[in-house]
N, CA, C and O atoms as CSV, one atom per row, in Angstrom:
chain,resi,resn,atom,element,x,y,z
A,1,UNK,N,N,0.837,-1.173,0.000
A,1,UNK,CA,C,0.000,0.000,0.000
A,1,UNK,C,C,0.884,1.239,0.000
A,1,UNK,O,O,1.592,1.578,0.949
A,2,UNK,N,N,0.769,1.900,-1.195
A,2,UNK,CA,C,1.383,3.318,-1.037
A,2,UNK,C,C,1.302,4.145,-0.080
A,2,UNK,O,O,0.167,4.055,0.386
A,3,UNK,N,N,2.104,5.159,0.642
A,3,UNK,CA,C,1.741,6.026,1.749
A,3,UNK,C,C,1.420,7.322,0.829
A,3,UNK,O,O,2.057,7.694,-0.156
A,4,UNK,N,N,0.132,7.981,1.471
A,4,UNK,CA,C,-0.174,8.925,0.152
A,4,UNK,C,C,-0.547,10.280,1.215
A,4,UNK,O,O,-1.555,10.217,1.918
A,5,UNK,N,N,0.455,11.615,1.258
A,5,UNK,CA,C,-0.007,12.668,2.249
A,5,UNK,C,C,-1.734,13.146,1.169
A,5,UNK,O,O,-2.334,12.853,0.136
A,6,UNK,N,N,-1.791,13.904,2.196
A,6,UNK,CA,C,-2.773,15.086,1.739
A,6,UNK,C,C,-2.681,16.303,1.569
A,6,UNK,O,O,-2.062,17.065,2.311
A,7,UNK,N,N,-3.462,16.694,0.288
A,7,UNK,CA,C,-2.330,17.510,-0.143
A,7,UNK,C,C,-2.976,19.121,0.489
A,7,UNK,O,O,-4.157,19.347,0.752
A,8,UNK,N,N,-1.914,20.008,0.611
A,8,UNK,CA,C,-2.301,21.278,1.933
A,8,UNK,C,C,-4.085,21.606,1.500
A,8,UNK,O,O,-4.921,21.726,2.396
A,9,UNK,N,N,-4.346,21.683,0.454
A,9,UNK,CA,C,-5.679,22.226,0.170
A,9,UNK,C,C,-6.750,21.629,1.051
A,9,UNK,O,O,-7.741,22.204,1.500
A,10,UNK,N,N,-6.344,20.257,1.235
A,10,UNK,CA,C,-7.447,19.258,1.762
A,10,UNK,C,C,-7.104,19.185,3.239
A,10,UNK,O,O,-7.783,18.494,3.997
A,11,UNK,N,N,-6.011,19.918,3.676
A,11,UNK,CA,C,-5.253,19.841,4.859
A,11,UNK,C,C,-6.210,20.873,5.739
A,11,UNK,O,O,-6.706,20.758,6.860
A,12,UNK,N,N,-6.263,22.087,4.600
A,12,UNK,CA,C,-6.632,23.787,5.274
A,12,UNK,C,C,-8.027,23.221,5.271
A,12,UNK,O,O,-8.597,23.905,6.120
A,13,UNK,N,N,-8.777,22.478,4.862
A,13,UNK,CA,C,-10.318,22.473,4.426
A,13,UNK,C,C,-10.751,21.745,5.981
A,13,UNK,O,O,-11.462,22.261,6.844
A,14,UNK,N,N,-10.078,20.389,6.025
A,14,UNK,CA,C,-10.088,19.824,7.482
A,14,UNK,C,C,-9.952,20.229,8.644
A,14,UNK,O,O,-10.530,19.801,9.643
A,15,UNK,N,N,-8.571,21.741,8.515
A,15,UNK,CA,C,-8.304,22.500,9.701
A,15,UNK,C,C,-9.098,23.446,10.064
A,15,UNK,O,O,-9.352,23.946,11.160
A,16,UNK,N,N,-9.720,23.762,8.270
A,16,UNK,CA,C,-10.989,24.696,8.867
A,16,UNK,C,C,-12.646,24.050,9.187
A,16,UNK,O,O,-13.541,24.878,9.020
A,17,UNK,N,N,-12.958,23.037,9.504
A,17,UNK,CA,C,-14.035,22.245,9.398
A,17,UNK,C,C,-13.425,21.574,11.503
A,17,UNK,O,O,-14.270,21.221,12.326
A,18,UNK,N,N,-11.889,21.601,11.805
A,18,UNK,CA,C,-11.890,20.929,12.887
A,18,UNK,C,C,-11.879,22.314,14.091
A,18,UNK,O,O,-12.186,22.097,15.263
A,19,UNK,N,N,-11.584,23.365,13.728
A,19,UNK,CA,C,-11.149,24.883,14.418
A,19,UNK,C,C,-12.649,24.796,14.766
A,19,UNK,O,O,-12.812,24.080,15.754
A,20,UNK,N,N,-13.766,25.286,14.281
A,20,UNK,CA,C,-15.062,25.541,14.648
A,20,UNK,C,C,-15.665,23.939,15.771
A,20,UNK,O,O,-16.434,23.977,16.732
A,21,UNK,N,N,-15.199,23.121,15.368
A,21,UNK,CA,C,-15.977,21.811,15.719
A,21,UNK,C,C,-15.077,22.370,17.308
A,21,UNK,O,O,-15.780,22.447,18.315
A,22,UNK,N,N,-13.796,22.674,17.412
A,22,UNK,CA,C,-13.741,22.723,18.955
A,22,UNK,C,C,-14.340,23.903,19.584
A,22,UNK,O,O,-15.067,23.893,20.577
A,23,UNK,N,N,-13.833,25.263,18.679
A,23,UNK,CA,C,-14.457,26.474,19.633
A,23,UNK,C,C,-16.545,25.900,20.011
A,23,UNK,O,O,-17.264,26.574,20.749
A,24,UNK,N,N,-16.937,24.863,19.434
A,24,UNK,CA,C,-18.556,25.093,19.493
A,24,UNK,C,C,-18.238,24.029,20.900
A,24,UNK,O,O,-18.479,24.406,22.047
A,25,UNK,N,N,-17.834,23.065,20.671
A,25,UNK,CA,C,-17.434,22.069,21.920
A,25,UNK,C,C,-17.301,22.729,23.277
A,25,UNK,O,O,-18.060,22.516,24.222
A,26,UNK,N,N,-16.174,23.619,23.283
A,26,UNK,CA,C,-15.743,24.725,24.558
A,26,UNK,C,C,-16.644,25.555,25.134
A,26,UNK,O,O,-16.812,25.898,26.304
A,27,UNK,N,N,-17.409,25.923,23.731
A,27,UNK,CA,C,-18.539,26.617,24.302
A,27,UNK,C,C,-19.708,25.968,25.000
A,27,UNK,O,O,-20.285,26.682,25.820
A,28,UNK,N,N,-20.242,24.529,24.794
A,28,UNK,CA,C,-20.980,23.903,25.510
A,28,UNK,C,C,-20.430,23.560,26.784
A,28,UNK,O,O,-21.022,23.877,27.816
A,29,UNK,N,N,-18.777,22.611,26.807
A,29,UNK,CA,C,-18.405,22.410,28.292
A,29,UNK,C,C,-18.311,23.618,29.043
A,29,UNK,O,O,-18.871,23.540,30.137
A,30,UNK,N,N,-17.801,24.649,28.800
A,30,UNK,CA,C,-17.881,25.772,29.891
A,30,UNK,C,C,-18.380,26.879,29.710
A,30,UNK,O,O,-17.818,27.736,30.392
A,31,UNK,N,N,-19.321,27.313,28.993
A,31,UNK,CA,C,-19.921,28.495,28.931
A,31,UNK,C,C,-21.077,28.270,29.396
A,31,UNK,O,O,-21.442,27.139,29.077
A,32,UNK,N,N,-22.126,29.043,30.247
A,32,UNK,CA,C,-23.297,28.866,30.237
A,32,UNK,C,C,-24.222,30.305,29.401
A,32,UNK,O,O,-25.443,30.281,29.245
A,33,UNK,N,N,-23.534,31.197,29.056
A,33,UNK,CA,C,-23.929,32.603,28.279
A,33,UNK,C,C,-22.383,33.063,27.724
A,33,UNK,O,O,-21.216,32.724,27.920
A,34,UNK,N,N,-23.176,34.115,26.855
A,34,UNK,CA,C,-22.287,34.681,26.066
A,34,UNK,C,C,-20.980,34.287,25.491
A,34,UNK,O,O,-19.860,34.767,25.668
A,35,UNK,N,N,-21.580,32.832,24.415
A,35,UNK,CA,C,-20.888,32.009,23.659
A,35,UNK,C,C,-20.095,32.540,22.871
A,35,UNK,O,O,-19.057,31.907,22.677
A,36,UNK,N,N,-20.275,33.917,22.105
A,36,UNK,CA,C,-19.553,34.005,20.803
A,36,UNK,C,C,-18.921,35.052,21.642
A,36,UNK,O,O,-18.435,35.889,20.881
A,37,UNK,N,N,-18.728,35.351,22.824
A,37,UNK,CA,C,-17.768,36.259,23.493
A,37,UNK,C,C,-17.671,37.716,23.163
A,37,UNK,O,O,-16.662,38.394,22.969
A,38,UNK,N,N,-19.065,38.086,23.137
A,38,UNK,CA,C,-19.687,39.801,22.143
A,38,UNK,C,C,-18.794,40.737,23.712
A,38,UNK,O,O,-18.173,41.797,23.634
A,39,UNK,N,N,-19.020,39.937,24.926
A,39,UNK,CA,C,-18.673,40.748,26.130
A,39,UNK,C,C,-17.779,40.128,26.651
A,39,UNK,O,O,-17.551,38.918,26.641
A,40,UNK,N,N,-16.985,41.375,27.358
A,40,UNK,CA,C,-16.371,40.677,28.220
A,40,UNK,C,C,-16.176,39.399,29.208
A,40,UNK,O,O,-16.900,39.655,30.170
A,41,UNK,N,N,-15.574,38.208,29.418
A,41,UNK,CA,C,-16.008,36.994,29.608
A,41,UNK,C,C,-15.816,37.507,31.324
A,41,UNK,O,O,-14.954,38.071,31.997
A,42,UNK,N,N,-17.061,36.978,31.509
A,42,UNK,CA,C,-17.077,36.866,33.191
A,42,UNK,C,C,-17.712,35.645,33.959
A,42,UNK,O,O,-18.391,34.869,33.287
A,43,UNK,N,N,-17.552,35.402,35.318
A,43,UNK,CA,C,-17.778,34.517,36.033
A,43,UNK,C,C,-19.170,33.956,35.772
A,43,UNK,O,O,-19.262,32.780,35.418
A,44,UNK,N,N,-20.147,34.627,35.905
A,44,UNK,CA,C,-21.477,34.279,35.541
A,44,UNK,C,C,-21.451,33.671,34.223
A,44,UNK,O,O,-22.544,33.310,33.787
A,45,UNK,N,N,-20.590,33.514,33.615
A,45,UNK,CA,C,-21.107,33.215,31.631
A,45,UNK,C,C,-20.347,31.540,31.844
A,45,UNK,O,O,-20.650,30.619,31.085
A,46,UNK,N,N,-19.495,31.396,32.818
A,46,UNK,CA,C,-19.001,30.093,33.103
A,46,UNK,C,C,-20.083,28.752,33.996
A,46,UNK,O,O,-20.666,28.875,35.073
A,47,UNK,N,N,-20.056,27.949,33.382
A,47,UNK,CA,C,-21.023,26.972,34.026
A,47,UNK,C,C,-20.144,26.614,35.671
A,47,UNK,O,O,-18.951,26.644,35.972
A,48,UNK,N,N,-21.232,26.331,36.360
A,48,UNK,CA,C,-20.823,25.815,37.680
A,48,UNK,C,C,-20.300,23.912,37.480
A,48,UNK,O,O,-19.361,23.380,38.072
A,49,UNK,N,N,-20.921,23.472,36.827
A,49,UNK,CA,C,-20.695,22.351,36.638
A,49,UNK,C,C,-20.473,21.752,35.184
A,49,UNK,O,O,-21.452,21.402,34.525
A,50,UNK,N,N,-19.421,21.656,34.780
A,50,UNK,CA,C,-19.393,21.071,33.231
A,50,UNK,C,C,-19.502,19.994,32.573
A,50,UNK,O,O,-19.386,18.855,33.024
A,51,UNK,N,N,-19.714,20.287,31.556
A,51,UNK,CA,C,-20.885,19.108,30.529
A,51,UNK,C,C,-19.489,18.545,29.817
A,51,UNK,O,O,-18.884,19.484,29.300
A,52,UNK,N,N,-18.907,17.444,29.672
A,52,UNK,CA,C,-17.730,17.002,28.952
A,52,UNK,C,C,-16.647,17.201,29.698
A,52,UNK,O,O,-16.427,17.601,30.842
A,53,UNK,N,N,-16.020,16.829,28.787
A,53,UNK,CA,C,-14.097,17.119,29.654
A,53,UNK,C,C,-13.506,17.235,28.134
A,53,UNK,O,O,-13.728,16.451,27.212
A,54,UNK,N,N,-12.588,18.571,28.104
A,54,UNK,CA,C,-11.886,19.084,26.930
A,54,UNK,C,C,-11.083,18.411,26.484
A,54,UNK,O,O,-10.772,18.644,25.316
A,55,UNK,N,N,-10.407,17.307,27.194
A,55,UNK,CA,C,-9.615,16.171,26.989
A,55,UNK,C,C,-9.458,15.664,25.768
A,55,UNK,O,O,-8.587,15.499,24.914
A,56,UNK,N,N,-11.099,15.385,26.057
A,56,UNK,CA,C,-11.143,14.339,24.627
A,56,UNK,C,C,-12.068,15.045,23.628
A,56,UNK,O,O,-12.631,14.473,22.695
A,57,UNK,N,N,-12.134,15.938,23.830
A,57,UNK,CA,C,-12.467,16.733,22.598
A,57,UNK,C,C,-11.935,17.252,21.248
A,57,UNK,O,O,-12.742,17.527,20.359
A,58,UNK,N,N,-10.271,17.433,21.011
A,58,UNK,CA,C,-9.980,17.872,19.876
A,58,UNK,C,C,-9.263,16.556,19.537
A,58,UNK,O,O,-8.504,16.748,18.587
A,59,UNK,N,N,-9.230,15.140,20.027
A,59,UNK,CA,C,-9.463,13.927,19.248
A,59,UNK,C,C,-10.742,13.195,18.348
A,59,UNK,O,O,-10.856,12.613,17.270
A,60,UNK,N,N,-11.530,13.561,19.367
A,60,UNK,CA,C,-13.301,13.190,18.695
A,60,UNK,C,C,-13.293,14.149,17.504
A,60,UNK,O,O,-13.286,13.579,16.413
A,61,UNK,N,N,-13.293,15.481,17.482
A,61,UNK,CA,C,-13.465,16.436,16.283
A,61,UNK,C,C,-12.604,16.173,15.239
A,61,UNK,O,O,-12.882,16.376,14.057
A,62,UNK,N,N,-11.149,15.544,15.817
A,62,UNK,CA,C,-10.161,15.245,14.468
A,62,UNK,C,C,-10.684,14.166,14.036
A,62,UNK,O,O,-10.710,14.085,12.808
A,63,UNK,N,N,-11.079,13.370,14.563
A,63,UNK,CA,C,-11.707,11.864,13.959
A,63,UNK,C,C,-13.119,12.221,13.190
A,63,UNK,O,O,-13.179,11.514,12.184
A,64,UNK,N,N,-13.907,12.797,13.270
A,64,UNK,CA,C,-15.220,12.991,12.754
A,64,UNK,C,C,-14.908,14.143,11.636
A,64,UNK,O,O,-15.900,14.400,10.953
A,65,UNK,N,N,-13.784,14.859,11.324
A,65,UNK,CA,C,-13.481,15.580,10.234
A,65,UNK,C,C,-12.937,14.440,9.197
A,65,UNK,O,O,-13.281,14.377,8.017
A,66,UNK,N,N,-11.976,13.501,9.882
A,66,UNK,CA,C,-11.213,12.982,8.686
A,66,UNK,C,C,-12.389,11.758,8.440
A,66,UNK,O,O,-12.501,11.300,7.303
A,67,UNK,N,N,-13.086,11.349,9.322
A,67,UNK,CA,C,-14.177,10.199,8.903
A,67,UNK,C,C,-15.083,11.183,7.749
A,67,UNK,O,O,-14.912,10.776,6.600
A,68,UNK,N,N,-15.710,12.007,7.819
A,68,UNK,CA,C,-15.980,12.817,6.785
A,68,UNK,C,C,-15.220,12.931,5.309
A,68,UNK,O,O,-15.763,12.853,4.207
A,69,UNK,N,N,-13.930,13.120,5.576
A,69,UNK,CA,C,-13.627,13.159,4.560
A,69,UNK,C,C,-13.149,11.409,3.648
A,69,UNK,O,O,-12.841,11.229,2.470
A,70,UNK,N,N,-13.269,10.410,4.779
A,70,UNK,CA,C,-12.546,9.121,3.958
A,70,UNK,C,C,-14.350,9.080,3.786
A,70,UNK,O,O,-14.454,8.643,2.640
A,71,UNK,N,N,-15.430,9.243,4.175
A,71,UNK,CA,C,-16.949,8.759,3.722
A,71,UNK,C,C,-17.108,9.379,2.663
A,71,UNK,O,O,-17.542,8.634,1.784
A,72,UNK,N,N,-16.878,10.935,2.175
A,72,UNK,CA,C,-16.829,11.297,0.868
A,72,UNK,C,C,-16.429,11.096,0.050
A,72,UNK,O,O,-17.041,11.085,-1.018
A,73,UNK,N,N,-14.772,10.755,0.245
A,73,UNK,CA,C,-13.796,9.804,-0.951
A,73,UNK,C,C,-13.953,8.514,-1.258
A,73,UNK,O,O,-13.272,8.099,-2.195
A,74,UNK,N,N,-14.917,7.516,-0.527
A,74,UNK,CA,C,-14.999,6.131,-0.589
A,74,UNK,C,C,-16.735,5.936,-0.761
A,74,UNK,O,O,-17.312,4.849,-0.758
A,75,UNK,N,N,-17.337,7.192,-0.900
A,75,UNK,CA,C,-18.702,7.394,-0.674
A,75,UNK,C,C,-19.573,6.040,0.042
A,75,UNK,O,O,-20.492,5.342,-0.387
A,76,UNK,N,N,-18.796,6.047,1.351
A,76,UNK,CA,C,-19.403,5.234,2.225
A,76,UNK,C,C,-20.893,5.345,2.899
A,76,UNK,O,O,-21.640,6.323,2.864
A,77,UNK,N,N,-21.076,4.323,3.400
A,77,UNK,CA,C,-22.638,4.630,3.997
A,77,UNK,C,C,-21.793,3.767,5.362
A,77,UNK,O,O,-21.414,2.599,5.459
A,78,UNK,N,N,-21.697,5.258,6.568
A,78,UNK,CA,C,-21.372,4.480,7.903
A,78,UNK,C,C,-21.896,4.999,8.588
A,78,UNK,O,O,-22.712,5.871,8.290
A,79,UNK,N,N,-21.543,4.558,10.042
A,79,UNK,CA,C,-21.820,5.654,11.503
A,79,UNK,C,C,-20.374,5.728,12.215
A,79,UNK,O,O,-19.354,5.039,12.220
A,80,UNK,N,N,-20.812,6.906,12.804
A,80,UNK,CA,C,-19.572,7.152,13.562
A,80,UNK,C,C,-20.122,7.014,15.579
A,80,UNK,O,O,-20.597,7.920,16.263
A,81,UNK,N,N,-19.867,5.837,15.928
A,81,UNK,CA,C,-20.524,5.756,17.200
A,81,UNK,C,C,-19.090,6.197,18.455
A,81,UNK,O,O,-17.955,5.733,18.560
A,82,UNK,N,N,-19.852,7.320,19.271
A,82,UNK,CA,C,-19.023,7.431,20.004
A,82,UNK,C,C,-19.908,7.279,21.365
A,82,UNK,O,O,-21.132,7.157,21.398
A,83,UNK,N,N,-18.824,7.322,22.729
A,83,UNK,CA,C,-19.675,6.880,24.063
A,83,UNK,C,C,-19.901,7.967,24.525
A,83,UNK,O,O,-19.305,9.015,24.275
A,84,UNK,N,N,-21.077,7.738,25.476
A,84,UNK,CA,C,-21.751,8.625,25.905
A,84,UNK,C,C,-20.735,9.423,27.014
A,84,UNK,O,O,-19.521,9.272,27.144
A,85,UNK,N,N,-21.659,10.337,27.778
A,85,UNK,CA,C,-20.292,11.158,28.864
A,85,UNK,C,C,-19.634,12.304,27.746
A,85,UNK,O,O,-20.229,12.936,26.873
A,86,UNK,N,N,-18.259,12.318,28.097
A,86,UNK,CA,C,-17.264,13.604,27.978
A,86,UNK,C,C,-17.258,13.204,26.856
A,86,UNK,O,O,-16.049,13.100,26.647
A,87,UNK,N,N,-18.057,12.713,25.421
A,87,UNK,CA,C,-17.778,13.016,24.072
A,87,UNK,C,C,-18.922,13.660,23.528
A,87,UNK,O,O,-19.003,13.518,22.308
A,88,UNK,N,N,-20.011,14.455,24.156
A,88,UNK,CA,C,-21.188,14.351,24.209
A,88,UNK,C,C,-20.981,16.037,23.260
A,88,UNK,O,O,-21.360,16.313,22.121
A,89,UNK,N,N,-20.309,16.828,24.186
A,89,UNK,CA,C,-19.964,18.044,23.295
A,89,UNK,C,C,-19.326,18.255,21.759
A,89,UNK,O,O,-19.464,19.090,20.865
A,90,UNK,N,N,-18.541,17.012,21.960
A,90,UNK,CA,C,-17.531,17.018,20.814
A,90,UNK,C,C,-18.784,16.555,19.610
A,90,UNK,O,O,-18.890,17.179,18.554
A,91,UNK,N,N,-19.565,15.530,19.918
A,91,UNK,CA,C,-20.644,15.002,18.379
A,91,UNK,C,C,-21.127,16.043,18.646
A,91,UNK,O,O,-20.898,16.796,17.701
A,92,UNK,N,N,-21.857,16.700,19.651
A,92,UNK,CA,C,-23.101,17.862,19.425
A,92,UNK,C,C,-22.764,18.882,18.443
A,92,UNK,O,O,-23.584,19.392,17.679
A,93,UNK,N,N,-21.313,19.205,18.504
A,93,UNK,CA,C,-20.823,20.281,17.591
A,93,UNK,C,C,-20.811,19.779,16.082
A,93,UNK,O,O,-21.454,20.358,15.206
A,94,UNK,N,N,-20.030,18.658,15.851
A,94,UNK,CA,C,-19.630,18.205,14.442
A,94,UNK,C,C,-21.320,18.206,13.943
A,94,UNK,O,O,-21.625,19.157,13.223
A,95,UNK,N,N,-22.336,17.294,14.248
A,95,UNK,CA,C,-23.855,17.192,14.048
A,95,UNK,C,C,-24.038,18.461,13.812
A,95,UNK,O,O,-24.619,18.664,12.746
A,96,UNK,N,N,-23.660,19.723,14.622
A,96,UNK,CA,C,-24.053,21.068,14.596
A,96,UNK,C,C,-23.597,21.451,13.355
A,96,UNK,O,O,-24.399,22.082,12.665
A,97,UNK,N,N,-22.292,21.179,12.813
A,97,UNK,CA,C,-21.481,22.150,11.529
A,97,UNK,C,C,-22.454,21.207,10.810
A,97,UNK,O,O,-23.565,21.737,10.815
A,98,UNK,N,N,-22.465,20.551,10.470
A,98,UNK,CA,C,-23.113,19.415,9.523
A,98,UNK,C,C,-24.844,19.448,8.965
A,98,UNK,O,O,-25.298,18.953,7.934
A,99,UNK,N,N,-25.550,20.190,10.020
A,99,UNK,CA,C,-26.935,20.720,10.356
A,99,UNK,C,C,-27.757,20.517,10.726
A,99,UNK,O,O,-28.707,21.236,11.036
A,100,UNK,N,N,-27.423,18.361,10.853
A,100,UNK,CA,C,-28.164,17.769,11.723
A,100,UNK,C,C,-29.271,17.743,12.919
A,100,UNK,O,O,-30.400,17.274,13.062
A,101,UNK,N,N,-28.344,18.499,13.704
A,101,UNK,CA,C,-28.614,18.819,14.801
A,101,UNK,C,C,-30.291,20.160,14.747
A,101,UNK,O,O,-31.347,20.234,15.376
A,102,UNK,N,N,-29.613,20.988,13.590
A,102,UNK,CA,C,-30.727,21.813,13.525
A,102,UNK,C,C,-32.331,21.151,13.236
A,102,UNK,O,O,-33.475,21.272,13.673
A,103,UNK,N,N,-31.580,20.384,12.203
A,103,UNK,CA,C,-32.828,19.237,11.539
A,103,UNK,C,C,-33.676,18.862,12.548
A,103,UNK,O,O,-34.859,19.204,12.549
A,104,UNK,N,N,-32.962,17.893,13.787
A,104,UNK,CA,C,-33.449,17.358,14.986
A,104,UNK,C,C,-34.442,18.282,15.814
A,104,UNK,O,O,-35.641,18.100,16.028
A,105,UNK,N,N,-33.232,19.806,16.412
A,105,UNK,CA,C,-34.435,20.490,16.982
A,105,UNK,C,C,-35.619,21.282,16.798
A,105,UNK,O,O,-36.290,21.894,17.628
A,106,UNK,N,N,-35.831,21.079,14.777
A,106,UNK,CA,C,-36.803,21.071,14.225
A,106,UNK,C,C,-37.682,20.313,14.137
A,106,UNK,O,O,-38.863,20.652,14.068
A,107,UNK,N,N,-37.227,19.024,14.124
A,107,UNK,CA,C,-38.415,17.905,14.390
A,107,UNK,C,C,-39.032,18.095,15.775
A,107,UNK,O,O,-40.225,18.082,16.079
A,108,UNK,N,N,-37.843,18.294,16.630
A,108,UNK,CA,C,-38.288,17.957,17.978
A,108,UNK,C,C,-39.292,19.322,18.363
A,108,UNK,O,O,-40.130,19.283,19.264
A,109,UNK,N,N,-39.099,20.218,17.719
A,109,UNK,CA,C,-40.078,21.504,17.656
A,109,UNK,C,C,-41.880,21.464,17.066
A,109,UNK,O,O,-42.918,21.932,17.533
A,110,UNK,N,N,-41.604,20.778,16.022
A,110,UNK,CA,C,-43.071,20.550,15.649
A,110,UNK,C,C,-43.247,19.554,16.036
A,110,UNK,O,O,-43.933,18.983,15.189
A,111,UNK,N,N,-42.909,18.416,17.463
A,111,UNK,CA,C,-43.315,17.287,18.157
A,111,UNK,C,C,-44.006,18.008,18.982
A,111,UNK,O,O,-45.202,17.739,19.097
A,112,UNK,N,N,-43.478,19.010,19.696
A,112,UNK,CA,C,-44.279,19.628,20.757
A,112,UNK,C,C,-45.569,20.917,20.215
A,112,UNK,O,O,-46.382,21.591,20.849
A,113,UNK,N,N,-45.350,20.842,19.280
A,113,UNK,CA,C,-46.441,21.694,18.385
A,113,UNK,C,C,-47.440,20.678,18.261
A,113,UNK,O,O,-48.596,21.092,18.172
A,114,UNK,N,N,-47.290,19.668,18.240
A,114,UNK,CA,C,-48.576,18.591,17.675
A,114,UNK,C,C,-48.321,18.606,16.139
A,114,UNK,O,O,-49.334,18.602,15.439
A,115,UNK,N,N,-47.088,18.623,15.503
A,115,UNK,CA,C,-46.839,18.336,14.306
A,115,UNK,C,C,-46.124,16.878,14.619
A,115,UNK,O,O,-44.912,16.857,14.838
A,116,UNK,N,N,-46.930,15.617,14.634
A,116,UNK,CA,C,-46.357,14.558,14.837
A,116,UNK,C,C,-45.693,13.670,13.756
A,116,UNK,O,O,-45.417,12.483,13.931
A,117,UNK,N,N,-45.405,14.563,12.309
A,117,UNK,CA,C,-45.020,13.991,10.982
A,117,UNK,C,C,-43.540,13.073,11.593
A,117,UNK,O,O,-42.797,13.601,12.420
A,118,UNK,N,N,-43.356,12.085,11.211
A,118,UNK,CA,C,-41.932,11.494,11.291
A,118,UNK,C,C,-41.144,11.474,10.279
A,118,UNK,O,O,-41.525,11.450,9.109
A,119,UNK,N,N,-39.825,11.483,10.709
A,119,UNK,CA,C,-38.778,12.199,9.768
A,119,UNK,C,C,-38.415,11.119,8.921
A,119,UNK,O,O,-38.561,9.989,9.389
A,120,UNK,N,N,-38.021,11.225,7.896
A,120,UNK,CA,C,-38.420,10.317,6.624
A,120,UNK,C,C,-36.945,9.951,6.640
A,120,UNK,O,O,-36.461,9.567,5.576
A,121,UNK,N,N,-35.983,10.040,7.981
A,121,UNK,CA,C,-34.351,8.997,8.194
A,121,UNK,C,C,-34.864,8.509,9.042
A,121,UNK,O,O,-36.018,8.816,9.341
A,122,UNK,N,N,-34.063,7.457,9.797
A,122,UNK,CA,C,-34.565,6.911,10.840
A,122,UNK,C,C,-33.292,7.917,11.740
A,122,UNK,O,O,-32.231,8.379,11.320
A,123,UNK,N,N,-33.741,7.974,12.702
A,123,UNK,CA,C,-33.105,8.690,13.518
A,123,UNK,C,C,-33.340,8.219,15.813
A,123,UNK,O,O,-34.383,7.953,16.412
A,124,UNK,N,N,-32.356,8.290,16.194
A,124,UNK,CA,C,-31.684,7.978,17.452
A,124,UNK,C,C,-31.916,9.041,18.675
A,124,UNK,O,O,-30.991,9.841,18.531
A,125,UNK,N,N,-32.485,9.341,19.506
A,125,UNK,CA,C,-31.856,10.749,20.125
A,125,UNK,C,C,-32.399,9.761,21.788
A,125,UNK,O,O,-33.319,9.123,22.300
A,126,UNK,N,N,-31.183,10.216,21.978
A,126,UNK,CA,C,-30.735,9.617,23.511
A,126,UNK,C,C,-30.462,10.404,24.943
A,126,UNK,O,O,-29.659,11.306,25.182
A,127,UNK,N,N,-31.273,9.842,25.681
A,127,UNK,CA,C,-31.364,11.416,26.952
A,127,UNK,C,C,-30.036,10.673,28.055
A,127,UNK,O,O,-30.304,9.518,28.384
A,128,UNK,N,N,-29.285,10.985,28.369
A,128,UNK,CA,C,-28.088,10.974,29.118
A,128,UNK,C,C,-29.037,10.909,30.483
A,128,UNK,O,O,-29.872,11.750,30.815
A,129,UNK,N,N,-28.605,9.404,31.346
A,129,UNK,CA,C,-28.986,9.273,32.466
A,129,UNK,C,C,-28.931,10.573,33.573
A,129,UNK,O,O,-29.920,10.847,34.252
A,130,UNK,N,N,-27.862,11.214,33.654
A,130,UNK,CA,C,-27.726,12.850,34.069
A,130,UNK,C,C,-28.672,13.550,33.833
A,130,UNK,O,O,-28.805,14.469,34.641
A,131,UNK,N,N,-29.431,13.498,33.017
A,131,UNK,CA,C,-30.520,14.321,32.636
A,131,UNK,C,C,-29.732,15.566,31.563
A,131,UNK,O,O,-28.517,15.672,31.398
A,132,UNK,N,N,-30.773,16.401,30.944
A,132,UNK,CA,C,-30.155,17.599,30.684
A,132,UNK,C,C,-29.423,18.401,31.346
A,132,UNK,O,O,-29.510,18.680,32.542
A,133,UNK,N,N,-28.500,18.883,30.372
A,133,UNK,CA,C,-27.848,20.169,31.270
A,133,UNK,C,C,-27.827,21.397,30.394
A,133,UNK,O,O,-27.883,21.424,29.165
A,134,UNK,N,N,-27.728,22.521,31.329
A,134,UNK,CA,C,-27.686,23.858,30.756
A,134,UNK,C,C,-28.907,24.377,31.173
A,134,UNK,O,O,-29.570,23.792,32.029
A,135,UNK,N,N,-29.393,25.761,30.484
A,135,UNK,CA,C,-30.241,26.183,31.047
A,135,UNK,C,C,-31.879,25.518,31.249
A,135,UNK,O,O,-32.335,24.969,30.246
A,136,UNK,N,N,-32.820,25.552,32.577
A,136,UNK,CA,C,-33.361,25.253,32.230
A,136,UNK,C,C,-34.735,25.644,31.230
A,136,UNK,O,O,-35.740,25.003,30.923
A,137,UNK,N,N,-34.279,26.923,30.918
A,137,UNK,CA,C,-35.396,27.658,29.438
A,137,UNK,C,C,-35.255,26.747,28.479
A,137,UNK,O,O,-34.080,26.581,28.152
A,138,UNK,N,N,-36.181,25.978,27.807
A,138,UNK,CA,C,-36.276,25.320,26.686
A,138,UNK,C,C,-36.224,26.328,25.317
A,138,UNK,O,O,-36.300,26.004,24.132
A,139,UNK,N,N,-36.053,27.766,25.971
A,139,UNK,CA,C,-36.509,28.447,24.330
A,139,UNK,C,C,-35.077,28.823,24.221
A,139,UNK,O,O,-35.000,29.836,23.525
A,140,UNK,N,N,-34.145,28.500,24.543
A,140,UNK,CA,C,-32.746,28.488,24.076
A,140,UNK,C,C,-32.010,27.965,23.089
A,140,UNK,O,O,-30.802,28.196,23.031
């Protein structure tokens, strides 16, 4: 098997697809307000208790960029299963760049509307024995 780099174009495309997947990550484990940092960062905007551990976060995001890119080049049909706990931020984000996620809290929006249409993927959504975290306003 040949060893074959990648070439910088596909390098910068990954670095820019893995840069956002962590700043959105960071912002779920420790922010509880003022995510995009419009203000000065203060004590109140930090969660008391955090959702993930940063640890393993800019491994999960490097793995779910380059799985992206070997599923596009091999036009695979896979999943990418990761465990529950401290990787929980890291998928929420990648799902997030991707739009998934928006998709979801659109469905899950006209569920509570009494729009009970089902989504024409099959789809997973799993409540973490912990329960939710973050605020408890649902209109967030």
């Amino acid at each position: 098997m040949e060893n074959q780099s990648l070439s910088p174009e596909l390098l910068q495309k990954i670095d820019a697809y893995w840069r956002p997947a962590n700043y959105l990550a960071v912002g779920q484990i420790y922010l509880f307000d003022n995510p995009l940092l419009c203000l000065p960062l203060m004590a109140e905007h930090v969660k008391p208790h955090l959702l993930g551990h940063w640890g393993t976060t800019p491994g999960q995001d490097f793995i779910y960029a380059h799985l992206n890119r070997i599923i596009k080049e091999h036009d695979l049909n896979m999943i990418y299963l990761s465990g529950p706990g401290n990787s929980g931020p890291a998928i929420v984000a990648n799902v997030y760049l991707e739009g998934a996620y928006t998709e979801t809290q659109r469905i899950r929006a006209n569920a509570k509307s009494g729009d009970m249409k089902r989504p024409v993927w099959p789809m997973i959504v799993l409540k973490s024995p912990k329960g939710w975290t973050g605020p408890k306003d649902e209109s967030h």
